[in-house]
C-alpha positions in Angstrom: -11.1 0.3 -93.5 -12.3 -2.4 -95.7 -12.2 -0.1 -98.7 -8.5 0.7 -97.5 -7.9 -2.7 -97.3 -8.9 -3.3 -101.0 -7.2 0.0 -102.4 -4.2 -1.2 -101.1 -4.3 -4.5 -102.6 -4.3 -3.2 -105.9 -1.1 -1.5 -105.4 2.3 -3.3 -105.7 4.4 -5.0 -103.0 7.2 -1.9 -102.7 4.5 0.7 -102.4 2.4 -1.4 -100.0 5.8 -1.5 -97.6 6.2 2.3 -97.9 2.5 3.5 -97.0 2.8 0.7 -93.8 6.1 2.5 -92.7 4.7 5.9 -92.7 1.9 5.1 -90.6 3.8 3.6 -88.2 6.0 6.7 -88.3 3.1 9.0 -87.8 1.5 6.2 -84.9 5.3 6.5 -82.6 5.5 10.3 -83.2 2.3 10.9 -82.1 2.8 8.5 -79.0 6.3 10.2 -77.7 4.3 13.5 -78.1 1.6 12.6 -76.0 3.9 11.6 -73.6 6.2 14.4 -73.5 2.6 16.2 -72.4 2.2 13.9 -70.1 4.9 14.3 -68.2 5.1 18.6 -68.7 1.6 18.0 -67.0 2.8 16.1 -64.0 5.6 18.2 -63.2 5.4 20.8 -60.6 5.2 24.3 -62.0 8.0 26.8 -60.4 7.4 30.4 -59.1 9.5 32.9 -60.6 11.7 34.2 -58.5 11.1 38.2 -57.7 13.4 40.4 -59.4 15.4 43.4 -58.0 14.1 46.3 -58.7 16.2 47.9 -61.6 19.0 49.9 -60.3 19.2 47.9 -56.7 22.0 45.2 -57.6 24.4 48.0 -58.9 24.1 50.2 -56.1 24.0 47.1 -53.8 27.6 46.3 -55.4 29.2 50.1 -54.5 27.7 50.5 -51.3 30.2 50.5 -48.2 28.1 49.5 -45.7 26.4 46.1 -45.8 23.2 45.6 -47.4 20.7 42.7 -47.3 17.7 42.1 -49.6 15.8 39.4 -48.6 12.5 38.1 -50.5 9.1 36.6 -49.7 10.4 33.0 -48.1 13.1 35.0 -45.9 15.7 34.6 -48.0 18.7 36.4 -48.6 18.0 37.4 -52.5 21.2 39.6 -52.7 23.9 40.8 -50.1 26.7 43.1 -50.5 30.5 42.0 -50.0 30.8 44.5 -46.3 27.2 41.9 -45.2 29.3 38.8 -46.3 32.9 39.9 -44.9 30.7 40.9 -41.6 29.5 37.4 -41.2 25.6 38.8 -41.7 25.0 36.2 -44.1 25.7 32.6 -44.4 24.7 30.9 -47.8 20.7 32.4 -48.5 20.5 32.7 -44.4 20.1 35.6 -42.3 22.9 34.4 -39.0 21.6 37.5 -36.8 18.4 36.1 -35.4 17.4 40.2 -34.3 18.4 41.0 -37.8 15.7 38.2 -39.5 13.0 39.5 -36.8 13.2 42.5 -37.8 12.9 42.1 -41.5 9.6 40.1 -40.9 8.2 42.7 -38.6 9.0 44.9 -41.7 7.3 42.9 -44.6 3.7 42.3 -42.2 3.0 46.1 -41.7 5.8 47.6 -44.0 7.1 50.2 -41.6 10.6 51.8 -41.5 12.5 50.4 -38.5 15.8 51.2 -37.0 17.6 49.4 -34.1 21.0 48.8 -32.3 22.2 45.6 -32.3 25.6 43.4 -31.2 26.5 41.4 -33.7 28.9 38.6 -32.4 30.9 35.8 -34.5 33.2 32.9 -33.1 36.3 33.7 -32.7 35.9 37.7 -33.5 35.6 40.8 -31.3 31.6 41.7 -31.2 30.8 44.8 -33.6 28.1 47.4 -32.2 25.7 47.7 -35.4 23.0 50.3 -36.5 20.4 48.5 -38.9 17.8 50.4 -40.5 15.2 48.1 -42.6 12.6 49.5 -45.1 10.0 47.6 -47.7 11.3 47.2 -51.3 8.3 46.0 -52.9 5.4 43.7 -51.8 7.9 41.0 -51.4 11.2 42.2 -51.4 12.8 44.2 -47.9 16.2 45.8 -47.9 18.4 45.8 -44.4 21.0 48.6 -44.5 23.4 47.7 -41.6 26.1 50.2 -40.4 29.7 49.3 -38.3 29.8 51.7 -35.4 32.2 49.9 -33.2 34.9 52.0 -34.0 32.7 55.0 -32.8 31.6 53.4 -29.9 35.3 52.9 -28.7 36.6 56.6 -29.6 32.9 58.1 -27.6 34.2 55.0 -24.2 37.7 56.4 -24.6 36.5 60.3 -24.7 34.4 59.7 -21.6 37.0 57.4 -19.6 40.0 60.4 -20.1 37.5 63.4 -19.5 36.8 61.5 -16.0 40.6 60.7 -15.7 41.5 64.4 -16.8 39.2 65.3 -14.0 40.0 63.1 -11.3 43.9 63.9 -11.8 43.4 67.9 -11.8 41.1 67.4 -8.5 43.6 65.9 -6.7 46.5 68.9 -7.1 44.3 71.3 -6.9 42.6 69.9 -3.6 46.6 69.5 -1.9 47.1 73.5 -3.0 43.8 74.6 -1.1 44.5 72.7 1.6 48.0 74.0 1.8 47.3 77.6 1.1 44.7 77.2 4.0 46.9 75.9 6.0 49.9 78.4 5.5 46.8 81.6 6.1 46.4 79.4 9.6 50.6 79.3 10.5 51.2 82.4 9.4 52.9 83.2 13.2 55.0 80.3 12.4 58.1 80.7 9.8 58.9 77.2 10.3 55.9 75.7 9.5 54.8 78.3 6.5 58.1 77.1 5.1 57.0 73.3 4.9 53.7 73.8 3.7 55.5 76.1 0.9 57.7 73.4 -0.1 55.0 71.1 -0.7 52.6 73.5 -2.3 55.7 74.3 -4.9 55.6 70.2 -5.3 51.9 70.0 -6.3 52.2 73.0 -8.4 54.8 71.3 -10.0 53.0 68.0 -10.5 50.1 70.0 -11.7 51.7 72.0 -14.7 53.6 68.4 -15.5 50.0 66.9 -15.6 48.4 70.3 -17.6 51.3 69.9 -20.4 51.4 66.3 -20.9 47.5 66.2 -21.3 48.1 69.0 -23.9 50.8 67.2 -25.5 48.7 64.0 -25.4 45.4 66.2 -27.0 48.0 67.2 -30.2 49.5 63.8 -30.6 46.0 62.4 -31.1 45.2 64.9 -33.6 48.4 64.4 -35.2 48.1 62.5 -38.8 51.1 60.5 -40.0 53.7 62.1 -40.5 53.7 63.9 -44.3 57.5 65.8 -44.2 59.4 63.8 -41.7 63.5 65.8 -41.0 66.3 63.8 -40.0 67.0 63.8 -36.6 70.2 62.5 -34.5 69.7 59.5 -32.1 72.7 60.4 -30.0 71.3 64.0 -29.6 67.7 63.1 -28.6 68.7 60.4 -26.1 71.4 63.3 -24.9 69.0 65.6 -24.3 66.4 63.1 -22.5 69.2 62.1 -20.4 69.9 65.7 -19.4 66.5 66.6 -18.7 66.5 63.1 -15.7 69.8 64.2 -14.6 69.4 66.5 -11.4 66.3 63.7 -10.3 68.4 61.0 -10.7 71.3 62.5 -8.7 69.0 63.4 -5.9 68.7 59.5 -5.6 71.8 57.9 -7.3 70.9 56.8 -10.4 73.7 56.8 -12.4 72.3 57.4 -16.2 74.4 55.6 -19.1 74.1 56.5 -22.7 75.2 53.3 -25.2 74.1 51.8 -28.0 75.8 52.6 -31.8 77.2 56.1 -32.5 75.4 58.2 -35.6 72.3 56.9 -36.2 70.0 58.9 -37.6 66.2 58.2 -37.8 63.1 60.3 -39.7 60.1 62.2 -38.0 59.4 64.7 -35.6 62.3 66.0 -33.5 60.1 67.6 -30.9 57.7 64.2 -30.6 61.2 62.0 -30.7 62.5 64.1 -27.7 59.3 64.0 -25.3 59.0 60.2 -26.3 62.8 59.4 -25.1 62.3 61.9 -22.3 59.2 60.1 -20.7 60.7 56.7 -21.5 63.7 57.8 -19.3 62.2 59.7 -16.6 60.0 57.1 -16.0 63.0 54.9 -15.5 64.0 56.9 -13.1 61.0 57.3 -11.1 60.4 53.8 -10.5 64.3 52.8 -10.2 65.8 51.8 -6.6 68.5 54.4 -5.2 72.0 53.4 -6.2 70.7 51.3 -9.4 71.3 52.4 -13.4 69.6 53.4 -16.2 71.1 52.7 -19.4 69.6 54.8 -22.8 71.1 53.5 -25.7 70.1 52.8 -29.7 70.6 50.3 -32.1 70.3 50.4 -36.2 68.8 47.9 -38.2 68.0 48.5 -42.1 64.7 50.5 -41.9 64.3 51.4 -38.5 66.0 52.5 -34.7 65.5 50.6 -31.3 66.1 53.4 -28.8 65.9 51.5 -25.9 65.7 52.2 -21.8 66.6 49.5 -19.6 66.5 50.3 -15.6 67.0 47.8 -12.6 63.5 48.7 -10.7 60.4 47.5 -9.2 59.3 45.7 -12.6 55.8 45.0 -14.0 53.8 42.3 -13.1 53.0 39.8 -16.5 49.4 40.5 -15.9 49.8 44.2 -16.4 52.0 44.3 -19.4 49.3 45.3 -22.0 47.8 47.6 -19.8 50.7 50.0 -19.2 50.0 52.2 -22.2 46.7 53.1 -21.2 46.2 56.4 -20.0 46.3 57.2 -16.2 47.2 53.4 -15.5 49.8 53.1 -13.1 51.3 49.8 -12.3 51.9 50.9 -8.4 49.0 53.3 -8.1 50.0 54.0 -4.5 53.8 55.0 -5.4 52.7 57.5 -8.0 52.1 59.9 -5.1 56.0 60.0 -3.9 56.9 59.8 -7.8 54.4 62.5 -9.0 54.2 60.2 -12.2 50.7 61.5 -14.2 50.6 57.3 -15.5 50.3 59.8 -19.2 54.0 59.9 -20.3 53.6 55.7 -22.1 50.4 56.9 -23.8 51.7 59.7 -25.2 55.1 57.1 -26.3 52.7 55.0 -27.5 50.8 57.3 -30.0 54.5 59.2 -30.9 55.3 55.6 -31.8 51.8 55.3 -34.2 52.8 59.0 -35.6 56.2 57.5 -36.9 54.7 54.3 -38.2 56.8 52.7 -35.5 55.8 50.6 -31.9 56.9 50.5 -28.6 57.5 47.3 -27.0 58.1 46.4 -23.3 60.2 43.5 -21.6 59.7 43.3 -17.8 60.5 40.9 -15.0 58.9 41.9 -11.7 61.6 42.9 -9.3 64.5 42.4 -11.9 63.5 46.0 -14.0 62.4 46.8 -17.5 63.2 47.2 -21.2 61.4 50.1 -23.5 62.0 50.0 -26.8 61.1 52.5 -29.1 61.0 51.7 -32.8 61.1 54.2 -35.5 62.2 54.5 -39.0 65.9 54.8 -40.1 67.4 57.3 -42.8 68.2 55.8 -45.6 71.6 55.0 -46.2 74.6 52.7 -44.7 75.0 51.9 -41.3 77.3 53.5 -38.9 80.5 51.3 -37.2 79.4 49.3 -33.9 81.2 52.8 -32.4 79.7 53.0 -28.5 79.3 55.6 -25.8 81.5 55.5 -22.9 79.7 54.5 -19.3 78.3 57.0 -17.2 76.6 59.9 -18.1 78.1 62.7 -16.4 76.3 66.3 -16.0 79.4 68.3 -17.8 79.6 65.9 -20.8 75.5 65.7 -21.2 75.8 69.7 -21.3 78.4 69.9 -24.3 76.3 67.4 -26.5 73.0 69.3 -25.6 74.7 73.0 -26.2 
């Protein structure tokens, strides 16, 4: 250093201030470096996170049914959109505690498993689930989870009408054994033969009116929207509906009005249209007081027709009002026997309403009578003048719009 010292000396001032400015260059680099080590050194060094296995992600974004892949800490590494929309995921987080089980039962022995499951969200309708989870990789599992609540209502449906279907059928044909036994057993009597006649002729009645309405039914259901819809007259299908009520209601009364706008004309299926109207208004009938109306009548609006059927009867309770659609349900389960209503004729409205891409709606007071309306689409063009039917319905002038 001495030596330095001296060599230095014998150089002039300017150099001298030079060399002492390089040093101390060299001395600060050399301390910020040290540091930066330092501090690398201190800091905690990260895992890398596990990578999908090539291929995963893209088929993870086309899939349809939701998909999970969840690594090594339980976390969600990658979920499809069906897993998010389904509420199967929240942030990195498993939400379906059977779900997360079930992955880490996977990832400790790295067997295939399979389970149902009920997947349940605030607010929403729980979802009947099939999950099937399988080992990616050492770390990695994949959760394939499948939406069968739509399955599981069509199979509860198919079971509940088969034991309707059967019930209903059992019931006619137990009255027409029991009657045919009992004419074989009166057979010295004309008088009695006669009655039990009479009423075997009734439940055979009620049980072909049960046979084709359950066939209708079966064809509606397998019906797709209609592709080829025709044009088809409102006054004509609400003529003929009326027509087909006529002799029941005059057994009773019932005096059947047709109103509601002249010339509409709506699209889809003239046979469907018909049996739609047809149960709307006989059911009127069936469950309307002797001496009361039933007024059939359709209005236009831009896109669509209200055919609607208004009657003065017993009414339906506000408790039952969403149930009256279903099949077999009956508000007055008890008066269905003097009716010989098959509680089929609103379910098959209901789905000839679907069909059309229309809807049926109800208004009802209990004891005051109800309101059907039956929506379907309009034909194109303007509407007709405010014209309206005259009153009453009579059986000669319902025969000349019908021939």
């Amino acid at each position: 250093m001495g030596e330095t010292l001296r060599t230095i000396e014998g150089v002039s001032p300017t150099v001298q201030a030079l060399l002492f400015a390089l040093l101390g260059a060299v001395l600060g680099g050399g301390a910020v470096l040290a540091f930066r080590v330092s501090e690398r050194q201190m800091r905690p060094v990260e895992a890398p996170e596990p990578a999908l296995p090539p291929g995963v992600a893209a088929v993870l974004s086309v899939l349809r049914s939701s998909a999970l892949v969840v690594d090594g800490s339980e976390a969600v590494l990658k979920a499809s959109a069906p897993a998010i929309a389904m509420g199967l995921v929240r942030g990195h987080e498993i939400t379906v505690r059977e779900l997360a089980e079930l992955v880490r039962q996977v990832r400790r022995d790295g067997q295939i498993r399979e389970t149902e499951l009920l997947v349940q969200r605030q607010g929403m309708p729980p979802r009947h689930v099939t999950a099937r989870v399988a080992p990616l990789s050492s770390q990695l599992v994949l959760a394939l989870v499948e939406d069968r609540t739509r399955e599981r209502r069509v199979e509860s449906i198919r079971r509940d009408f088969v034991a309707n279907v059967s019930h209903e059928l059992k019931t006619p044909v137990g009255a027409i054994k029991l009657l045919s036994d009992a004419v074989i057993d009166a057979a010295d009597d004309p008088e009695a033969v006669q009655r039990f006649a009479g009423r075997m002729h009734t439940e055979s009645e009620r049980l072909a009116r049960l046979v084709q309405q359950i066939i209708e039914l079966s064809r509606l259901q397998g019906d797709d929207p209609l592709d080829e819809p025709v044009a088809v007259e409102a006054d004509k299908i609400i003529a003929r509906a009326i027509d087909e009520s006529l002799t029941d209601a005059a057994a009773r009364q019932i005096e059947l009005v047709q109103d509601g706008t002249e010339g509409l004309v709506l699209l889809g299926n003239r046979e469907q249209v018909a049996v739609a109207v047809g149960n709307l208004v006989a059911n009127a009938v069936a469950y309307s007081p002797e001496g009361s109306s039933v007024v059939v009548g359709a209005t236009g609006h831009d896109t669509a027709v209200d055919i609607t059927v208004t009657d003065r009867g017993i009414g339906i309770p506000a408790h039952e009002l969403d149930r009256i659609f279903e099949r077999f349900y009956r508000v007055d389960p008890a008066r269905h026997r003097s009716t010989g209503g098959t509680g089929l004729g609103l379910s098959i409205v209901k789905h000839v309403a679907a069909s059309h891409g229309g809807e049926v709606r109800v208004w009802s007071v209990e004891g005051q009578g109800s309101t059907f309306t039956l929506t379907l689409p309009r034909k194109p063009g303007p509407l007709p003048s405010s014209a309206h039917h005259p009153g009453a319905a009579g059986s000669h002038a319902i025969n000349e719009e019908t021939a």
